[in-house]
C-alpha positions as CSV (number, residue, x, y, z in Angstrom):
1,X,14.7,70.2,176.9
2,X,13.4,68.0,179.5
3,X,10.0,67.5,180.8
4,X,7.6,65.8,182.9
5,X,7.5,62.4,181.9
6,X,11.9,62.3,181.9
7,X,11.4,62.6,185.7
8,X,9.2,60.0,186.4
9,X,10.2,56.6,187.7
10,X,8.6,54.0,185.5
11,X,8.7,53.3,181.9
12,X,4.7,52.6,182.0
13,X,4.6,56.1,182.7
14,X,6.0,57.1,179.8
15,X,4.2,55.4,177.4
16,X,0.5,56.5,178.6
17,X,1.6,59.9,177.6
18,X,2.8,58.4,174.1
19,X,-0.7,56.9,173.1
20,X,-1.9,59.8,174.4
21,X,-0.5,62.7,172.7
22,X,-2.3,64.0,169.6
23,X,-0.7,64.8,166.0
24,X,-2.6,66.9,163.5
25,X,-1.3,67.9,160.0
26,X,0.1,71.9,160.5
27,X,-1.1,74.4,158.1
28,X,1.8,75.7,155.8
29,X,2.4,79.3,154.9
30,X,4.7,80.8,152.1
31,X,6.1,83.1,154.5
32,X,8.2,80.0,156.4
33,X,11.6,78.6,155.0
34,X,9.1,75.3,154.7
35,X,9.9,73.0,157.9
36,X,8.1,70.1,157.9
37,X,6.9,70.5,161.3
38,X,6.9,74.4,161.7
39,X,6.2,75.8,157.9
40,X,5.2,78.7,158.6
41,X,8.7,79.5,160.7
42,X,11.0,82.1,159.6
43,X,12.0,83.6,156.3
44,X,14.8,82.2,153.6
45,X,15.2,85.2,152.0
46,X,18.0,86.5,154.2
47,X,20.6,85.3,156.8
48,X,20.7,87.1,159.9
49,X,24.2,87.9,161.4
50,X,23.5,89.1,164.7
51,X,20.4,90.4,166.9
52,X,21.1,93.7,169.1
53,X,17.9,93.6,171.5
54,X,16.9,97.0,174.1
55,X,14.3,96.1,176.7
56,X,13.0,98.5,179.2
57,X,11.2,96.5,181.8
58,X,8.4,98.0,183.9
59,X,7.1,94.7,186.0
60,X,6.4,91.2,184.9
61,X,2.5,92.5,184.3
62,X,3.0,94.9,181.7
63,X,5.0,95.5,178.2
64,X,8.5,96.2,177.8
65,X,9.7,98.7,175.7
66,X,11.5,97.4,172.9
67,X,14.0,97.9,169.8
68,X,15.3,94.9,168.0
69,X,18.0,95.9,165.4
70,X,18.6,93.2,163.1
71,X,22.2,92.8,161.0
72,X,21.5,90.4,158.1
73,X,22.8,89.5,154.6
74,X,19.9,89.8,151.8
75,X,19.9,86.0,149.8
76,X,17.6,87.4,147.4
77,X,16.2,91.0,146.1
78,X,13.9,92.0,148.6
79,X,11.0,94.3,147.8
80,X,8.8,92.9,150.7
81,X,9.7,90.2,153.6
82,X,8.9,89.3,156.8
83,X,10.1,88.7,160.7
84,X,8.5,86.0,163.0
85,X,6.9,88.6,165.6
86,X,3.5,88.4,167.8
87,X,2.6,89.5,171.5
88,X,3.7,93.3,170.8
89,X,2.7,96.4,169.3
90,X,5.4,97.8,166.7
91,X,5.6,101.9,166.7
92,X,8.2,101.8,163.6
93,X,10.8,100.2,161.4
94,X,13.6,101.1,159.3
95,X,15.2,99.4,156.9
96,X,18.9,100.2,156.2
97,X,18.6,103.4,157.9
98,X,14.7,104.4,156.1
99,X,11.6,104.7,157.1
100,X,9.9,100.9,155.9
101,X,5.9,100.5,155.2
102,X,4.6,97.2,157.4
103,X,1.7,95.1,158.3
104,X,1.0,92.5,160.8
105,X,-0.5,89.0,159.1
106,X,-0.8,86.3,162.0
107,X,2.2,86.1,163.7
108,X,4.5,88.1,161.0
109,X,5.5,91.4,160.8
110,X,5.6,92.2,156.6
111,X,7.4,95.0,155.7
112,X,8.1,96.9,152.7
113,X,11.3,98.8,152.3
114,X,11.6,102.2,150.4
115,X,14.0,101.0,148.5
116,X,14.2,97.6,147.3
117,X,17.9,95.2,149.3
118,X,19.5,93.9,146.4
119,X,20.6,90.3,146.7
120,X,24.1,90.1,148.2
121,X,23.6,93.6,149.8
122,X,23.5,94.6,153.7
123,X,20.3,94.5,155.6
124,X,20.1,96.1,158.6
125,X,16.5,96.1,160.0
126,X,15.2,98.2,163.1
127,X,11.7,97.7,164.7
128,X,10.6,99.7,167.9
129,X,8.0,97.5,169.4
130,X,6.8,96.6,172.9
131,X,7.3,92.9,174.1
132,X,4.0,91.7,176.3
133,X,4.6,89.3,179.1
134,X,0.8,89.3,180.3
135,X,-0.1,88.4,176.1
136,X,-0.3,84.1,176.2
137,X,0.7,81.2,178.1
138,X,2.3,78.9,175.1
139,X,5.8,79.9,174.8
140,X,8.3,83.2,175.0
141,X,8.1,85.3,178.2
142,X,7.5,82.7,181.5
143,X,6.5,85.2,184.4
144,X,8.1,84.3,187.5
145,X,6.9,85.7,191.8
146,X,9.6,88.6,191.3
147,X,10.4,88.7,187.2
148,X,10.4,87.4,184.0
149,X,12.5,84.7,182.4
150,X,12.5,83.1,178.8
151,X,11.1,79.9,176.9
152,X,11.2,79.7,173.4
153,X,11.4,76.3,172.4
154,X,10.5,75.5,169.9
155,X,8.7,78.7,167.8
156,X,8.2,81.0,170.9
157,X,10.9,83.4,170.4
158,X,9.2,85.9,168.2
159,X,6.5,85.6,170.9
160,X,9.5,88.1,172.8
161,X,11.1,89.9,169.9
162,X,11.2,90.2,166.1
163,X,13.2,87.1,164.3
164,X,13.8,84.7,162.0
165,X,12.7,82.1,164.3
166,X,14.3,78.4,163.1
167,X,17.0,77.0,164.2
168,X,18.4,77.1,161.0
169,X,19.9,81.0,161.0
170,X,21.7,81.3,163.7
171,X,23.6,85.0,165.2
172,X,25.2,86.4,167.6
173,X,23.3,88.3,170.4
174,X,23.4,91.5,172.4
175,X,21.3,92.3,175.0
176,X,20.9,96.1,177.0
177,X,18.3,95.5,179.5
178,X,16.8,98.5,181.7
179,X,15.5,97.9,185.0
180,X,15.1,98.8,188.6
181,X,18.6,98.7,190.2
182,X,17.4,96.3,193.3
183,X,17.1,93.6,190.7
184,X,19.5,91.8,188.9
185,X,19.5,90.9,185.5
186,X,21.2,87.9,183.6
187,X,21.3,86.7,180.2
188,X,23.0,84.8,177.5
189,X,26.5,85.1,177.3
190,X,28.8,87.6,179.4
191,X,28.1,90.6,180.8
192,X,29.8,93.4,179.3
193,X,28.2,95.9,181.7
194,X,25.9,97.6,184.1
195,X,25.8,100.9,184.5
196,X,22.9,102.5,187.0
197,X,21.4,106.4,186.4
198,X,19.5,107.3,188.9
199,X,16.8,104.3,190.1
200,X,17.7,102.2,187.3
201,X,20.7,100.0,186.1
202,X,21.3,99.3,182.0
203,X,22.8,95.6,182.3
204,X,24.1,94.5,179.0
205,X,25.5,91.2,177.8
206,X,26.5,89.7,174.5
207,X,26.9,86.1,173.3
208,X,30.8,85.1,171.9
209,X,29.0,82.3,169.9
210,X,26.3,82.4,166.8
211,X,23.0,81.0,169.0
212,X,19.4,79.9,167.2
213,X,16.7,82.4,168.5
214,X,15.1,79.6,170.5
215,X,17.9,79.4,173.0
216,X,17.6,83.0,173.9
217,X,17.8,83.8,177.9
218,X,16.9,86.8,179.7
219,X,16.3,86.5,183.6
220,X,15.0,89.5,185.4
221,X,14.4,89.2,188.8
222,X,15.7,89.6,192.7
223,X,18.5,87.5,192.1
224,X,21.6,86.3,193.8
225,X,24.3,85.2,191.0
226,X,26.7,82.5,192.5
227,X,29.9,82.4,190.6
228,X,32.1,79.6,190.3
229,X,35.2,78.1,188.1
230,X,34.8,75.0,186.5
231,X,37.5,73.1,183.7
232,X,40.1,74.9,182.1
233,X,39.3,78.2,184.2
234,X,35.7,78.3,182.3
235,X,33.6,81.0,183.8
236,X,30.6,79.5,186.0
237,X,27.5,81.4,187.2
238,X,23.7,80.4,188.6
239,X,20.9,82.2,189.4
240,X,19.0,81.8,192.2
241,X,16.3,83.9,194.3
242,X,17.9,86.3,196.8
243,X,15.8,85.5,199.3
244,X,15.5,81.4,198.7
245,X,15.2,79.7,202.1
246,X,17.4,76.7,200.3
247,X,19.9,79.1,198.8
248,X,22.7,76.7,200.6
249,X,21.1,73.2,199.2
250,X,20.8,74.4,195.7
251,X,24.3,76.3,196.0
252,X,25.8,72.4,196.9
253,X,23.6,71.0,193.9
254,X,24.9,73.7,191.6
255,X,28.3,72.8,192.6
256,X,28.0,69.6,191.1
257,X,28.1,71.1,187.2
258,X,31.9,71.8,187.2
259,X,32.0,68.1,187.7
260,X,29.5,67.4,185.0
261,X,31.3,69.6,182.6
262,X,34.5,67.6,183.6
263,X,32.6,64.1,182.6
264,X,31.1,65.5,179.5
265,X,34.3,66.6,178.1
266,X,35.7,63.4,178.6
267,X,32.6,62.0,176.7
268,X,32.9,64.5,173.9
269,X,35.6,67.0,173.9
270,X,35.7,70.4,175.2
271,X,33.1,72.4,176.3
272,X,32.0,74.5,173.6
273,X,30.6,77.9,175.1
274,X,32.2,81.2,176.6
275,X,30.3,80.5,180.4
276,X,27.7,78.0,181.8
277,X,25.2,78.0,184.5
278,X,22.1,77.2,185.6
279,X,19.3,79.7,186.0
280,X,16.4,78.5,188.8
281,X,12.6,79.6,188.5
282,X,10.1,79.6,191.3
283,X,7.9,78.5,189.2
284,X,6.2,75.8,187.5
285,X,7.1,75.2,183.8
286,X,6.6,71.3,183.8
287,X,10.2,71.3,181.4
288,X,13.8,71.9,181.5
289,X,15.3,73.7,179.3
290,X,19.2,74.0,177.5
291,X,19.1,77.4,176.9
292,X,22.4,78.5,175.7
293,X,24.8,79.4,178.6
294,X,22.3,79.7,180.8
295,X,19.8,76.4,180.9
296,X,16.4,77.3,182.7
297,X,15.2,75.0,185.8
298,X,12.3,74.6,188.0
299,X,13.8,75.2,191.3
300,X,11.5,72.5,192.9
301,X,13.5,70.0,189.6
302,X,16.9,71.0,191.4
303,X,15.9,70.7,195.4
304,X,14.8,67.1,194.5
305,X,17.4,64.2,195.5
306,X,21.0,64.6,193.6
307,X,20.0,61.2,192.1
308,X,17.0,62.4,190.5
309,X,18.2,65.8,189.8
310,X,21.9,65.2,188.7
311,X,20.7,63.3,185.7
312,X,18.8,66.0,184.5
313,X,21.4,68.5,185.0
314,X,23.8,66.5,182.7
315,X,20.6,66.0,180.3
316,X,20.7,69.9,179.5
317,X,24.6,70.3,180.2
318,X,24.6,67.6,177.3
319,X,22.7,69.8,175.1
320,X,25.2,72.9,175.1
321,X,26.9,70.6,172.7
322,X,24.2,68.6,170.9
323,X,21.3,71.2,170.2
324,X,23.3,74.1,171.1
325,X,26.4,74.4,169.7
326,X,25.2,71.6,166.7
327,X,21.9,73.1,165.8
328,X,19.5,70.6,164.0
329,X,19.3,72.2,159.8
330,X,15.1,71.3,160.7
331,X,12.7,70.3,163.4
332,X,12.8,66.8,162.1
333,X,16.6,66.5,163.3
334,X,15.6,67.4,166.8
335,X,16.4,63.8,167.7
336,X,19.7,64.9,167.2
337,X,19.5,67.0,170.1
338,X,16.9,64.8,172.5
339,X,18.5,61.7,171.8
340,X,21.7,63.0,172.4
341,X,20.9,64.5,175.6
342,X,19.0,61.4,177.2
343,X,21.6,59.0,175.8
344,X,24.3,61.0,178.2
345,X,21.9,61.3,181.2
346,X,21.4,57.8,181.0
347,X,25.0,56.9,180.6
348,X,26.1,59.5,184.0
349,X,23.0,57.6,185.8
350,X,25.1,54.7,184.8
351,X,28.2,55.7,185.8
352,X,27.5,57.5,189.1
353,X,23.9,56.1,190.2
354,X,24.1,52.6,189.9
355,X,21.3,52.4,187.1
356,X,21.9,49.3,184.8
357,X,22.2,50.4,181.0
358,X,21.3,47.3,179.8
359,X,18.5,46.9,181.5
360,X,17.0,50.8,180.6
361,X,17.9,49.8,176.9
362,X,15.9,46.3,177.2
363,X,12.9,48.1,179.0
364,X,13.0,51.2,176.1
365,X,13.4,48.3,173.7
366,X,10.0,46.7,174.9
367,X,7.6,49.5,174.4
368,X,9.9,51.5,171.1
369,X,7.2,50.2,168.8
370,X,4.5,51.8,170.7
371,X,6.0,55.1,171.0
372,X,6.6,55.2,167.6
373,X,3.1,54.4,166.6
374,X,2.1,57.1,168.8
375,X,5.1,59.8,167.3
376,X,6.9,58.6,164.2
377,X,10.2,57.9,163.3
378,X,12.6,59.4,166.3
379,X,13.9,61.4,162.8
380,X,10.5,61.7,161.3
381,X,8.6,62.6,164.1
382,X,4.7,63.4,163.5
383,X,4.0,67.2,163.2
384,X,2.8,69.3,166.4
385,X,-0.7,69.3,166.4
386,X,-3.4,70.4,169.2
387,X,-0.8,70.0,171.4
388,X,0.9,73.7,169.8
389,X,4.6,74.2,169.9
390,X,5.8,71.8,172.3
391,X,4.2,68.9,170.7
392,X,6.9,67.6,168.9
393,X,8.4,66.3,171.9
394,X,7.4,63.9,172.4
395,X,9.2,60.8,173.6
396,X,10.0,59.2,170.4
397,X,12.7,62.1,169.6
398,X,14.1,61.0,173.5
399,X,14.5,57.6,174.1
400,X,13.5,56.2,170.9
401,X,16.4,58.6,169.4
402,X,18.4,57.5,172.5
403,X,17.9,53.9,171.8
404,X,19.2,54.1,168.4
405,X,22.7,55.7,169.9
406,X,22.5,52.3,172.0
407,X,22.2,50.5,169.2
408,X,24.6,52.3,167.2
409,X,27.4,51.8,169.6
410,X,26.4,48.2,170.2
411,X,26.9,47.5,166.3
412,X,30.4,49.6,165.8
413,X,32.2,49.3,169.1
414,X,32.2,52.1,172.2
415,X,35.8,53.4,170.6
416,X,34.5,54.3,167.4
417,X,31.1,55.6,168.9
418,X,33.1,58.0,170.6
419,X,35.0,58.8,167.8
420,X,32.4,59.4,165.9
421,X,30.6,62.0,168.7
422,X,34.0,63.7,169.4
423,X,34.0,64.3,165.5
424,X,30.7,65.6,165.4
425,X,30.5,68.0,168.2
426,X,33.9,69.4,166.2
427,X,32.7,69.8,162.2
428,X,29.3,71.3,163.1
429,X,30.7,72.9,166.1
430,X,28.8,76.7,165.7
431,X,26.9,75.0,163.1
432,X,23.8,73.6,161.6
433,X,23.6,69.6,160.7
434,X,20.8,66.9,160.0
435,X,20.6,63.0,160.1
436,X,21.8,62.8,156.7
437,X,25.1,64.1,158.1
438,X,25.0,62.1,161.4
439,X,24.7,58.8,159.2
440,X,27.4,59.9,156.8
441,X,29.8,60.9,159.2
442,X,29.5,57.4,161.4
443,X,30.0,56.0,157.9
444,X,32.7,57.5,157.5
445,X,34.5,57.2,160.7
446,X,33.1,53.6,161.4
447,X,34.7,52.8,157.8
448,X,31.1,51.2,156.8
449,X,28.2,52.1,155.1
450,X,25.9,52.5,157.4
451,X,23.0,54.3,155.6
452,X,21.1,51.0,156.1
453,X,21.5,49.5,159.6
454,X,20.7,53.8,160.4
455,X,17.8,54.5,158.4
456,X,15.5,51.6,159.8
457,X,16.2,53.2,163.2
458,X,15.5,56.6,162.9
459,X,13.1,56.2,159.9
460,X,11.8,53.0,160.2
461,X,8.0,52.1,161.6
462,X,9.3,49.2,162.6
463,X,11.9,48.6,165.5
464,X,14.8,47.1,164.3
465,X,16.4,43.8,165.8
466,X,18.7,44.9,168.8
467,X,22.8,43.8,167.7
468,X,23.6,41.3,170.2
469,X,20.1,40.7,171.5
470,X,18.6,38.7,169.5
471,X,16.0,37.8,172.6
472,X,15.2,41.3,172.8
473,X,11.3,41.8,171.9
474,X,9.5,45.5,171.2
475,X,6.0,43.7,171.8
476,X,4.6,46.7,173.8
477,X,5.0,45.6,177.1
478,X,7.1,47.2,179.7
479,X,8.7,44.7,182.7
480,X,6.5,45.5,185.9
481,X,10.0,46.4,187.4
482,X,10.7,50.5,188.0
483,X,13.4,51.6,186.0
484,X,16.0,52.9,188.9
485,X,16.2,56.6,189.7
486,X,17.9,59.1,187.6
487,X,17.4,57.4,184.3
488,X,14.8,59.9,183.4
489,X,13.5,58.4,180.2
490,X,12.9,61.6,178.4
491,X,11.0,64.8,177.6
492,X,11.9,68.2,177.0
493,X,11.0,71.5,175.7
């Protein structure tokens, strides 16, 4: 994801909104898989294999009918579990085909099967609910002039649908969405198809890829889908407004992603997804965001100058392999994905808008000890606090993260950095991974142990000397210079 503060021009910028973000311990609950940041997030007692998810939409003010059917495997004997679920009503559930006893306790829905799911036995799990667009403002449904979209990041998803909502249990994902045939209706993965009964049309598409439940898209709206070809014959589509008075300048910046997908393959390897696009809101967010296949944009983020906006495009292009495809194992590892992320957008910025890396490093450098003060570790980030589910990002897990890629590549040369991020996107590829693996798979491909020189920058208080900068100083201070455009320094959702 990318916010705010990765648009703006000036480093200065970025760290008022460092000191200034706020970091409270988060209450924990046994009902979570205990996250650090989110412990009150999903449930370990079963693994969910794919999500099958019917939505009748009515208009952007009022609740969709709903039924969520759930395919999992159950890890332990369950005689009472949960799902992440709030903003809806739920009329039933079933549990392997019978009637199931529930409750609602804050945001969980706690049912009670008829008959106990052994361990190592099927579960397949079936709650009729509505879904409430209208309910809250802090994550899940985003209302749009004509529709509804999704943002999930990073524990709204059960805010739209019953889940297991962390990143670690990813599934495959249907979707059969009902709606009024004037509009149009796109979602994660590829459609499969639409079929229209009388005024309505049942769209349905269905992910080729397992996908955590806070990268789930659903865009519902009057919609114009532009469809393109990018590498390798790889299936391109945005969405746009029908009626968008700048449908021909966003259709020319749009066109830039086959491009982007080109460089990014030569970065990394080969795109890792069934489609891509880009899917613009009329609307303000104040974030960008990678959801998979389909990454959501403030239309107003796209019609700015291709300087400013390229960057950000490659930013959440980036994540389809780092976040998306490799899933952080915990919030903590979200660095993984923001670091990442920046790190590219700074080096396209580089290569195609004139920005000066060295100089963006040097200037991150000067202020890193202050936004770590202000947010942790970039891999031990403070937890949320007041600031609810986005607070996490926060720009420690962007450019302090990104910093520490810098660094890293300074220290073991750009061929085996690149080695090292073509081997990532590879072995986790579909996957969950966490720093621990990061660090032991650039030992391993550097051919050094590099626990040490890796832990003081993504743990550490502390910033660590710059290799090959001794001069280099993190007193705090940011050069009065303005960082050039396009280097977007880093926020996301």
């Amino acid at each position: 994801m990318i916010g705010p503060f990765a648009r703006r021009g000036t480093l200065t910028a970025v760290a008022v909104l460092v000191l200034t973000a706020a970091a409270l311990p988060g209450d924990a609950s046994p009902a979570g898989v205990g996250d650090r940041l989110y412990p009150y997030l999903g449930n370990a007692g079963y693994d969910v294999f794919n999500y099958d998810i019917t939505l009748d939409y009515h208009g952007n003010d009022r609740p969709l009918d709903a039924v969520t059917r759930i395919d999992a495997l159950a890890k332990d004997t369950l005689t009472r579990f949960d799902l992440d679920f709030a903003r809806g009503s739920v009329r039933s559930v079933q549990v392997n085909g019978r009637p199931a006893a529930y409750s609602t306790e804050r945001e969980e829905l706690v049912i009670t099967p008829e008959v106990p799911v052994p361990a190592g036995s099927p579960l397949r799990i079936t709650v009729a609910h509505t879904s409430d667009p209208k309910a809250g403002d802090d994550g899940g449904w985003i209302r749009t002039p004509d529709g509804l979209a999704m943002a999930n990041q990073a524990d709204a998803a059960h805010r739209v649908f019953p889940c297991n909502d962390h990143p670690s249990d990813k599934a495959r994902f249907a979707f059969h969405v009902t709606a009024p045939k004037d509009l149009t209706v796109v979602a994660n993965g590829l459609p499969e198809s639409a079929v229209t009964r009388g005024p309505a049309t049942t769209w349905t598409y269905r992910t080729s890829h397992l996908m955590a439940t806070e990268l789930a898209q659903l865009s519902i709206g009057h919609s114009t889908v532009l469809h393109r070809t990018g590498p390798h014959g790889l299936p391109l589509r945005d969405v746009i407004g029908a009626a968008d008075k700048d449908k021909d300048k966003l259709g020319k910046r749009l066109a830039l992603t086959s491009g982007q997908i080109d460089w990014m393959e030569k970065q990394v390897g080969p795109y890792p997804f069934e489609t891509y696009g880009i899917l613009s809101v009329d609307t303000t967010t104040g974030f960008e965001l990678e959801t998979e296949t389909l990454s959501l944009f403030e239309r107003r983020v796209l019609l700015a100058s291709e300087a400013d906006a390229a960057p950000v495009m490659v930013h959440e292009l980036a994540h389809q392999w780092f976040g998306d495809s490799v899933t952080p194992a915990t919030w903590s590892d979200v660095w993984l994905n923001e670091g990442h992320a920046t790190w590219y957008q700074w080096l396209y910025a580089a290569e195609k808008y004139g920005l000066k890396l060295d100089d963006l490093a040097r200037t991150v450098y000067r202020v890193d000890r202050q936004v770590r003060d202000a947010g942790g570790p970039p891999a031990a980030p403070l937890p949320p606090g007041a600031n609810g589910k986005l607070g996490i990002f926060r720009p420690n897990i962007y450019v302090s993260g990104a910093l520490a890629l810098y660094a890293l590549r300074t220290e073991i040369g750009p061929a085996a950095f690149q080695r090292l991020e073509r081997a990532w996107v590879t072995r986790y590829r579909d996957g969950n991974a966490s720093t621990r693996d990061f660090i032991a798979l650039a030992s391993q491909i550097s051919g050094r142990d590099l626990t040490g020189f890796l832990n003081a920058w993504l743990y550490g208080k502390d910033t660590p000397p710059m290799p090959g900068h001794s001069d280099w100083k993190s007193d705090g201070t940011a050069p009065a210079k303005s960082k050039p455009r396009g280097a977007s320094t880093a926020k996301h959702t």
